[in-house]
C-alpha positions in Angstrom: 0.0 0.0 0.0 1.6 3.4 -0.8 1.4 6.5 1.0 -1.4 8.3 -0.9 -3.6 4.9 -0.5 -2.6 4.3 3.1 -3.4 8.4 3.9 -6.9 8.4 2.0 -7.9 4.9 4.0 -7.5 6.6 7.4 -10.8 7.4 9.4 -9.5 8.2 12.5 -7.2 10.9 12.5 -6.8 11.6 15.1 -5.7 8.5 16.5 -3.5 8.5 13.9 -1.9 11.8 14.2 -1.3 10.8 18.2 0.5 7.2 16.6 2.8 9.4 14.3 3.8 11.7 16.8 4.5 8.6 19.4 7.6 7.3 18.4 6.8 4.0 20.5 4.2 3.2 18.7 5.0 0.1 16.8 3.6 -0.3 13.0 0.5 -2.4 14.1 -0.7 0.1 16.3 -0.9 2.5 13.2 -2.7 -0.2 11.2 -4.9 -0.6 13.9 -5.5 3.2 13.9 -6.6 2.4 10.1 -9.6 0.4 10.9 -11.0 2.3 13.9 -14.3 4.0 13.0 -13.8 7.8 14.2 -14.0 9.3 17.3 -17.7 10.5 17.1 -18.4 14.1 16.9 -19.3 15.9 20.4 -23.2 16.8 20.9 -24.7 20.1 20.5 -24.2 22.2 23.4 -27.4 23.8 25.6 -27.9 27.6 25.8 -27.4 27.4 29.5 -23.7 25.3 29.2 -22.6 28.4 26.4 -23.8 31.1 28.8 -22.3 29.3 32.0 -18.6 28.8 29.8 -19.0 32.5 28.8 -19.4 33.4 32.1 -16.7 31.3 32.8 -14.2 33.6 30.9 -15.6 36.9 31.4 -14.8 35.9 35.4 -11.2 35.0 33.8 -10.9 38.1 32.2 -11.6 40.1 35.8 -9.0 37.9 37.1 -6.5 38.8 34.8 -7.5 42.6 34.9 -7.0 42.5 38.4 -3.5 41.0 38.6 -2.6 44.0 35.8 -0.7 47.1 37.2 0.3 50.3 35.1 3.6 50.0 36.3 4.5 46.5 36.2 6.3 45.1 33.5 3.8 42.2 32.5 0.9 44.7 32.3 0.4 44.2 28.5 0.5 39.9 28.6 -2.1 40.3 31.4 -4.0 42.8 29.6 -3.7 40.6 26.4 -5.1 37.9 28.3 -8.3 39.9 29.7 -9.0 41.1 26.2 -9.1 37.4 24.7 -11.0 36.2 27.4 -13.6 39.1 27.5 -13.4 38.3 23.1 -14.4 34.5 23.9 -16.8 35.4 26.6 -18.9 37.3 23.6 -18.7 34.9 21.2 -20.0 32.2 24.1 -22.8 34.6 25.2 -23.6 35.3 21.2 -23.7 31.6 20.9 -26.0 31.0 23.5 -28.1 33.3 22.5 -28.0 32.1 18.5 -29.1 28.6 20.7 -31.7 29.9 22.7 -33.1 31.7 20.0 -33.3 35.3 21.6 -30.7 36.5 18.8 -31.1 36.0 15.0 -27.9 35.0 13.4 -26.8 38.1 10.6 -24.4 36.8 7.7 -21.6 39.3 7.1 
């Protein structure tokens, strides 16, 4: 079996990708990666598990703001930090409300 055959045949990858990276992984193990149906895809999440994982990061977010001072040298990382998680903590509360169906979804 050559490579292009052997890549196009594999249904798990990520199994796969965790075999390739291993280098104890003997050659049956990757075989056996082969022939393993795929890992099956995770359910759709409730509103309320969105809107507790956005609140989740916004409280991150206040954490990190409050460890940032003006005059210490890490200021911008922690303020980097608070912006992402304040960013993610949108798009969780959006989600939730896309879910929930209190928000209409607009294509840009």
């Amino acid at each position: 079996m050559d490579s292009e055959n052997l890549i196009s045949a594999v249904t798990n990858l990520q199994l796969l990708a965790a075999l390739v990276v291993d280098l104890g992984a003997d050659a049956e193990c990757r075989e056996d990666s082969l022939t393993q149906a795929p890992a099956p895809e995770p359910a759709a999440t409730s509103a309320a598990a969105l809107q507790a994982k956005g609140g989740h990061h916004a409280m991150m977010a206040t954490d990190f703001r409050i460890c940032m001072r003006v005059d210490e040298k890490h200021a911008f990382s922690w303020f980097t930090l608070a912006n992402h998680c304040d960013q993610t903590a949108a798009r969780y509360q959006r989600l939730a409300a896309l879910q929930s169906g209190t928000e209409t979804a607009i294509l840009r």
